[in-house]
C-alpha positions as CSV (number, residue, x, y, z in Angstrom):
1,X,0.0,0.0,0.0
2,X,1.4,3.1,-0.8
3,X,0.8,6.6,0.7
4,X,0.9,9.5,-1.6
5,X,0.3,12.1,0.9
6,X,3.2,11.8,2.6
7,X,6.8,13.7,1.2
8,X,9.3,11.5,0.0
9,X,11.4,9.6,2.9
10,X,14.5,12.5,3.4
11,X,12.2,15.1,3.9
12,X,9.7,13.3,5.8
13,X,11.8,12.9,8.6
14,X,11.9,16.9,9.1
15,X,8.2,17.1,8.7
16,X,7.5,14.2,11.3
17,X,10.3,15.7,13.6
18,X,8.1,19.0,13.4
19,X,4.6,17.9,13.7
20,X,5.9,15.2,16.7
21,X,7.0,18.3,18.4
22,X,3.7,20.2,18.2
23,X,1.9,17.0,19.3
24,X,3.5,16.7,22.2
25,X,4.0,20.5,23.2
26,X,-0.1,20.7,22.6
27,X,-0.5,17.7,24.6
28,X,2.1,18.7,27.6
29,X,1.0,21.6,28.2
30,X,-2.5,20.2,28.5
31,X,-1.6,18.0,31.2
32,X,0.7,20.0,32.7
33,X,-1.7,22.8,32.8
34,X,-4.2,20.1,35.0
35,X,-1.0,19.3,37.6
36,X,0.2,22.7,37.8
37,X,-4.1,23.7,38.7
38,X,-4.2,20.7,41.3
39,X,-0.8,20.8,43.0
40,X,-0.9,25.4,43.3
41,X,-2.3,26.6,46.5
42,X,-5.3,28.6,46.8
43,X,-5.5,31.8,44.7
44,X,-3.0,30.4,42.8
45,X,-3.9,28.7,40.2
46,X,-3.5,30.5,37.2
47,X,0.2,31.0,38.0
48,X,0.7,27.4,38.8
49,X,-1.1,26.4,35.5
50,X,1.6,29.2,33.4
51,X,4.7,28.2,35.5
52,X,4.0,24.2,35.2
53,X,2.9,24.8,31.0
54,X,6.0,27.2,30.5
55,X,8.9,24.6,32.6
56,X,7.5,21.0,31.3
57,X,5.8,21.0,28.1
58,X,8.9,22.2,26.0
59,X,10.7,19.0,27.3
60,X,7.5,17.0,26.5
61,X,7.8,18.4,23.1
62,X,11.3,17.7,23.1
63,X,11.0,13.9,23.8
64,X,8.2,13.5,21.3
65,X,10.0,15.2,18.4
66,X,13.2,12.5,19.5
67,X,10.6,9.4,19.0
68,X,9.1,11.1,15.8
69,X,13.1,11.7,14.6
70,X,14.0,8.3,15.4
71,X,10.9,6.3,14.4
72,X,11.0,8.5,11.0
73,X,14.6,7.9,10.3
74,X,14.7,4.5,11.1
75,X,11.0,3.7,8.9
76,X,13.3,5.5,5.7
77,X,16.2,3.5,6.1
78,X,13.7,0.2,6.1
79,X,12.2,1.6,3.0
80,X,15.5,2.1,1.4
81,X,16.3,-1.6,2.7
82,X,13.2,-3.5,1.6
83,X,12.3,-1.1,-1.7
84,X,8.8,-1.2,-0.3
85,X,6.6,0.8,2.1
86,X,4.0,-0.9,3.7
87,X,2.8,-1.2,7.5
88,X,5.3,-4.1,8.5
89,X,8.2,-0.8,8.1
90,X,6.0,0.7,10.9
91,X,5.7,-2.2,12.9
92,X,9.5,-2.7,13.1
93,X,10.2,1.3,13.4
94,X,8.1,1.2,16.5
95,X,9.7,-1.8,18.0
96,X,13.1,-0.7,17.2
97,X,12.8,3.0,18.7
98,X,11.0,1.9,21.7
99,X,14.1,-0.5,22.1
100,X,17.0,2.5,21.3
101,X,15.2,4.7,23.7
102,X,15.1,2.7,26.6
103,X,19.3,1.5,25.7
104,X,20.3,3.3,28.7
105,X,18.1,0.9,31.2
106,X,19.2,-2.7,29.9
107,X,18.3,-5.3,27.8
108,X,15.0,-6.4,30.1
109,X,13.5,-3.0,29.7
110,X,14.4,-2.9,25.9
111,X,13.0,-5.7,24.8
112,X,9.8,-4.8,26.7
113,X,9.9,-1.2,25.1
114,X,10.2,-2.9,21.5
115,X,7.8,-5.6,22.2
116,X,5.3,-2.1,23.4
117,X,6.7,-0.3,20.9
118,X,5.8,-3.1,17.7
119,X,2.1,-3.1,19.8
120,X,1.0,-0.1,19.4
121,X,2.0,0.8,16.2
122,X,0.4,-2.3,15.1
123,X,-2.5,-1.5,16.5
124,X,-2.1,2.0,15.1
125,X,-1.8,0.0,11.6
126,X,-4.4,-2.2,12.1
127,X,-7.2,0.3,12.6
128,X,-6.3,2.3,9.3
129,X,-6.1,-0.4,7.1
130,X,-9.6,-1.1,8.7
131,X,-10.5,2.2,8.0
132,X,-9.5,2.5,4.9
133,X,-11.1,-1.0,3.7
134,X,-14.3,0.4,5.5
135,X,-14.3,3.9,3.3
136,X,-13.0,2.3,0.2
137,X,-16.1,-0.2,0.5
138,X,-18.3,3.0,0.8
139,X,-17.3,4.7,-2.3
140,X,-16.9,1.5,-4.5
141,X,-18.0,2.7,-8.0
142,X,-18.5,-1.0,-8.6
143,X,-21.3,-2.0,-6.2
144,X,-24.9,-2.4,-7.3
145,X,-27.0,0.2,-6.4
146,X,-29.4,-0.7,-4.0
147,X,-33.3,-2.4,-4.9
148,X,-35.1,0.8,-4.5
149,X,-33.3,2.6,-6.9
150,X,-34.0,-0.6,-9.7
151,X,-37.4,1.0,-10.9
152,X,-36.8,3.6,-13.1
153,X,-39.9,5.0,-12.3
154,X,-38.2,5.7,-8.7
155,X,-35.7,7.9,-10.3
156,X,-37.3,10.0,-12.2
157,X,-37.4,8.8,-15.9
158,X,-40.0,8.4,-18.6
159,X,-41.5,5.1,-18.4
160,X,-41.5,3.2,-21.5
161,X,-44.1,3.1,-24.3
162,X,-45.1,-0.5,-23.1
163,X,-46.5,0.1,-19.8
164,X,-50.3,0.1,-20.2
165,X,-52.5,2.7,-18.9
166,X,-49.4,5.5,-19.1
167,X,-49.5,8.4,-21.8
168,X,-45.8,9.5,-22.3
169,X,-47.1,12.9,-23.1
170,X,-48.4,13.5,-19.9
171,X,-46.8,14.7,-17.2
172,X,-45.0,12.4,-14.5
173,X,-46.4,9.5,-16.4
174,X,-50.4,10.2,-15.1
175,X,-52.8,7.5,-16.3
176,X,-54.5,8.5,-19.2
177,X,-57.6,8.3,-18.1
178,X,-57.3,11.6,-16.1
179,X,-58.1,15.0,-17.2
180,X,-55.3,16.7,-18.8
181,X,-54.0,19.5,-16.7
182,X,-51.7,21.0,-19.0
């Protein structure tokens, strides 16, 4: 399956870098914005909310635009590898940058931050090749339209000449033994 709205593998590696960033600054400072509100004292907690947003949420930021980097980079060098881009790349990416993240805390914690890693970004996978089945299935050109649409009287056309009882002259197809209105 190929994606054609993505940029070519070099340059998505900046774009994902950037848009990891915004994702996690958007998302720290909304959950640094509830701690700073719960853990500021009384008549303070507009200041808490500001101080907690404007010390945490850059590094938040920071650590998802390192996953994004590192996912990104190592997704193109699989692409380069295999000469294909499909969701397996993804699958391995997320294993293998949960694992290089967590280097630092040993081989137990790596290969649980791979195996977590490879989860949820086959699960992330998963639900848009669903989703994608799903839509394309809703805007198949191929698929028979359904029973009520069969009559052509339904849609709107002139009946033909060998239905009995209906004048082709008149209007909406009215029996013919009816007054003319026109």
């Amino acid at each position: 399956m190929e994606e054609y709205s993505r940029e070519p593998c070099p340059y998505r590696i900046g774009d994902d870098i950037g848009s990891a960033f915004a994702m996690g600054l958007v998302g720290g400072s909304i959950f640094q914005s509830i701690g700073g509100y719960r853990n500021a004292a009384k008549g303070q907690k507009l200041i808490g909310m500001v101080r907690e947003v404007r010390m945490k949420s850059t590094l938040t930021g920071v650590q998802f635009a390192a996953w994004g980097g590192m996912f990104s980079t190592i997704d193109c060098c699989l692409v380069a590898i295999r000469k294909k881009e499909d969701p397996i790349n993804s699958i391995v990416s997320g294993g293998l940058t949960g694992a290089l993240l967590a280097i630092r805390s040993g081989p137990k914690v790596m290969a649980g931050s791979a195996v977590l890693g490879s989860v949820i970004l086959a699960m992330i996978e998963g639900i848009g090749l669903m989703t994608t089945r799903w839509m394309g299935a809703m805007a198949d050109p191929t698929q028979p339209p359904p029973e009520a649409l069969d009559d052509p009287r339904s849609l709107g056309q002139k009946p033909s000449q060998s239905e009995p009882g209906i004048d082709s002259t008149r209007p909406f197809g009215l029996p013919t033994g009816l007054p003319n209105l026109s």
